[in-house]
C-alpha positions in Angstrom: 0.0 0.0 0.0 1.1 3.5 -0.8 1.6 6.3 1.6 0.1 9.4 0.8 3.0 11.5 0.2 2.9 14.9 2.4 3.5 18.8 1.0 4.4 21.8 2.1 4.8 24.8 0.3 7.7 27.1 0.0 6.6 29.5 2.8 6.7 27.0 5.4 9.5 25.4 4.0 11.4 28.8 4.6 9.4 29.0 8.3 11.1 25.6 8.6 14.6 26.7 8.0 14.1 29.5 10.1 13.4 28.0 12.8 15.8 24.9 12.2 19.2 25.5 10.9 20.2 22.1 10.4 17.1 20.9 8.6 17.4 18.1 5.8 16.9 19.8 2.8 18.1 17.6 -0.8 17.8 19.2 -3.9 16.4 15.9 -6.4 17.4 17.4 -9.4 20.5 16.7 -12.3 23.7 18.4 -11.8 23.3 20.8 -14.2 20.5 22.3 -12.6 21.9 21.7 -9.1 24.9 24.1 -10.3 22.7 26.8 -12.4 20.4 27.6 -9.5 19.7 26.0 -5.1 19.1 26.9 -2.5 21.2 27.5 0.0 21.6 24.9 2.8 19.9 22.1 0.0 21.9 18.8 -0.3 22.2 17.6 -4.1 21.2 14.0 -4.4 19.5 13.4 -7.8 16.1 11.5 -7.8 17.6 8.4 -9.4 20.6 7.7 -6.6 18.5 8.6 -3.6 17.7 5.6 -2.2 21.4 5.0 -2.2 22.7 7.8 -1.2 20.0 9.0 1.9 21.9 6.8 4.3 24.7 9.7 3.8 21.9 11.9 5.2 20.0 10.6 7.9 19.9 7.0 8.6 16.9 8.3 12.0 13.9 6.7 9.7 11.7 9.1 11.8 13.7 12.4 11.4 11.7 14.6 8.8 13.3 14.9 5.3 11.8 17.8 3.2 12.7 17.2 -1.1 12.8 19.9 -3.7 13.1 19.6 -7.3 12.3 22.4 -10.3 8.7 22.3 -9.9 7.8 19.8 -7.3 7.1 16.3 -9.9 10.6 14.6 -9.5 10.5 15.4 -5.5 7.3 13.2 -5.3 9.0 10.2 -7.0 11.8 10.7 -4.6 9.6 11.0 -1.7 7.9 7.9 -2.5 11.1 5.8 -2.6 12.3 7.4 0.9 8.7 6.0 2.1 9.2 2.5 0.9 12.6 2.5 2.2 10.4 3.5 5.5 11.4 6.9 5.8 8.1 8.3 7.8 8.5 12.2 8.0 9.3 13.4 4.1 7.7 16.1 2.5 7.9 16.9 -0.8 8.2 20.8 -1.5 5.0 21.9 -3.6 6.5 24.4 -6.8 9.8 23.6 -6.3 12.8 26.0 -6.2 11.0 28.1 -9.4 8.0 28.8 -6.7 11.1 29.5 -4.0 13.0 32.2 -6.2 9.7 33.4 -7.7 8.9 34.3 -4.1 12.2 36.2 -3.5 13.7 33.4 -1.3 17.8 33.6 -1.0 19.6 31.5 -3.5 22.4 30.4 -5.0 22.7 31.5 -8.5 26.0 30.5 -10.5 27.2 33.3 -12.7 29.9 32.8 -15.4 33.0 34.9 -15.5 
């Protein structure tokens, strides 16, 4: 049986990381996009090697684990693996990081020379 995944939009994500400096925050996207544009704070572990690389993370099952990707598709897959891994606490971030910087939350831009 499927767990229904849980979302939280960007404003509480940034209420969140007020409040919680070392919150788990993993950016799902491909490197490309990872090094264009995140947010700061965000952990890069693409979608496809999540399962493998969480443990790198958090190996508490019940600590909460919020996932971002461009527009919030991608972190849904990802937070459905997490769950059948039985991760309990994961969120996936509803609008992504475009919804984050559209909102005029801090990020990390790369600019070339």
């Amino acid at each position: 049986m499927t767990n229904k995944i849980k979302t939280i939009d960007v404003h509480e994500l940034k209420t969140r990381m007020d409040q919680q400096d070392d919150l788990c925050l993993i950016d799902v996207r491909e490197l490309d996009e990872w090094q264009a544009l995140r947010i700061p704070g965000a952990v890069h572990i693409p979608k496809d090697t999540i399962s493998q690389a969480i443990l790198s993370q958090t190996t508490n099952k019940t600590d909460p684990v919020y996932l971002h990707c461009k527009g919030g598709v991608r972190s849904m897959y990802a937070a459905q693996y997490l769950m059948d891994m039985g991760y309990q606490d994961v969120y996936s971030i509803n609008g992504g990081i475009m919804e984050w910087a559209k909102c005029g939350y801090p990020t990390i831009q790369h600019t070339c020379p």
